[in-house]
TORKOLFI-905569 format. One record per residue (C-alpha): residue in three letters; x, y, z. Coordinates in pm, whole numbers, padded with zeros to 5 digits, always signed. Layout:
BEGIN
AlaXYZ/...
END
This chain:
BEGIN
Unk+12026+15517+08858/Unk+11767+15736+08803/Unk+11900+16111+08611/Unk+11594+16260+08464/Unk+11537+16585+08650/Unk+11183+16731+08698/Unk+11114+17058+08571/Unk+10817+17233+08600/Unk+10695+17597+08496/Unk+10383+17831+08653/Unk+10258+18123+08725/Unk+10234+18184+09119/Unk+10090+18491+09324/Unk+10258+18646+09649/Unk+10137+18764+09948/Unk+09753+18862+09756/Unk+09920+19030+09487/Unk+09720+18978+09159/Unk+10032+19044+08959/Unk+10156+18709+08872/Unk+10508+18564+08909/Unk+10699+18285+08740/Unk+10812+17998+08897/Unk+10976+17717+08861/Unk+10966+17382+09051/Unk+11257+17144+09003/Unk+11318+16759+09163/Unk+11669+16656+09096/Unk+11703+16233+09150/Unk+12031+16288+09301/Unk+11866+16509+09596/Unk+11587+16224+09600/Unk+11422+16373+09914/Unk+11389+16741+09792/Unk+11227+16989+09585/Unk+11298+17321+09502/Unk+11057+17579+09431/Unk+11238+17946+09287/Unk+11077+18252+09210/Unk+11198+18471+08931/Unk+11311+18799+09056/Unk+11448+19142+08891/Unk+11731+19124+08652/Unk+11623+18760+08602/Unk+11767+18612+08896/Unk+11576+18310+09080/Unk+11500+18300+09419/Unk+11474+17951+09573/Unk+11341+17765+09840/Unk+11402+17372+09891/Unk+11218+17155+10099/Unk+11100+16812+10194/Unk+10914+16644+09882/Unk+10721+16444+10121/Unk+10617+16783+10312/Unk+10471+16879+09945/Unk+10274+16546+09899/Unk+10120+16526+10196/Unk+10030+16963+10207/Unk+09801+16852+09882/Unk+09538+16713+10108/Unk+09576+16807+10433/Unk+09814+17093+10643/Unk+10176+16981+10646/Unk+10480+17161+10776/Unk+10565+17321+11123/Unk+10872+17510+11028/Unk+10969+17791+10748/Unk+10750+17585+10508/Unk+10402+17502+10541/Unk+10192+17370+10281/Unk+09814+17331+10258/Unk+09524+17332+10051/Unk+09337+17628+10040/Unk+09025+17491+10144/Unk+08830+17814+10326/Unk+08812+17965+09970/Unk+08919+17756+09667/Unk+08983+17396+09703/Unk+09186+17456+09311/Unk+09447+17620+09508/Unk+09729+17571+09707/Unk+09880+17751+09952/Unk+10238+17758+10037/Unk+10401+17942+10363/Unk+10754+18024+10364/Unk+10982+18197+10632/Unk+11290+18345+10699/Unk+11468+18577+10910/Unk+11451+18831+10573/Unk+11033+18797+10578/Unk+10740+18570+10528/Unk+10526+18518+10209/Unk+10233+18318+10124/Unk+10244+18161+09764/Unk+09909+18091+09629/Unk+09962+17851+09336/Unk+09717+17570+09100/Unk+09677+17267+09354/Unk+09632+17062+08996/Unk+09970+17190+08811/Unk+10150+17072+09180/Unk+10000+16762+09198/Unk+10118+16694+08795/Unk+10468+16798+08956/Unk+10420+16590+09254/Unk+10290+16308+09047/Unk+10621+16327+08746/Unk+10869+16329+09081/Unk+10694+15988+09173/Unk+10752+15855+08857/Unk+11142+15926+08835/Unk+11176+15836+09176/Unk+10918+15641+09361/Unk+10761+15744+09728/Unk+10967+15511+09998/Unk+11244+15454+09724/Unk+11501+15712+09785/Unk+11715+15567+10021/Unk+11829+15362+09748/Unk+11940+15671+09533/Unk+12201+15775+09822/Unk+12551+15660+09848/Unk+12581+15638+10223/Unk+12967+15558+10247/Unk+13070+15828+09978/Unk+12873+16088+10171/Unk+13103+15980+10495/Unk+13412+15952+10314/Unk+13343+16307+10186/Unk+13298+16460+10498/Unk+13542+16237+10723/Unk+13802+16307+10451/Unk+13901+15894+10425/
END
């Protein structure tokens, strides 16, 4: 089984803001399907959004995402940069970040866990016994 968890460090913007903010991206093998992307906050507290790795692949090329998270490449103004969309009932941001240091993320998730190979990561009948209680 795969354990090696992806962890990834950069500076982001927020909403056109030209102060930068730290973030952190994390892919965890035993949550083979997700990412997390957190933003460091006051008092050093992260905030963090998780989402669909798949929905980050594919937003490196092309628009991806219909719901709180939509990812594309920002390619009106700088095809270096990505854009991320995120919503909530507490607000919407848009998180400009380096298209390059996601795709090095993107790219170190594929090699702990291969694209079409998470299924195999899951434990299907532990996940029922858990929540049927048998």
């Amino acid at each position: 089984m795969h354990t090696d968890v992806v962890e990834q460090h950069q500076f982001v913007t927020l909403n056109g803001c030209r102060t930068p903010v730290f973030a952190r991206w994390c892919y965890t093998p035993s949550d083979p399907y997700v990412v997390t992307l957190a933003f460091r906050a006051e008092q050093g507290r992260w905030i963090e959004w998780s989402f669909a790795r798949d929905l980050l692949a594919e937003g490196l090329s092309e628009p991806a995402g219909l719901g709180d998270v939509r990812v594309r490449p920002d390619l009106a103004f700088a095809d270096d940069v990505l854009i991320i969309e995120l919503e909530s009932p507490d607000g919407y941001a848009i998180v400009e970040l380096g298209r390059e240091e996601v795709e090095d993320f993107v790219d170190a998730s594929a090699r702990a866990v291969p694209f079409g190979t998470e299924s195999g990561l899951l434990d299907i009948d532990g996940f029922i016994a858990q929540v049927t209680g048998v």
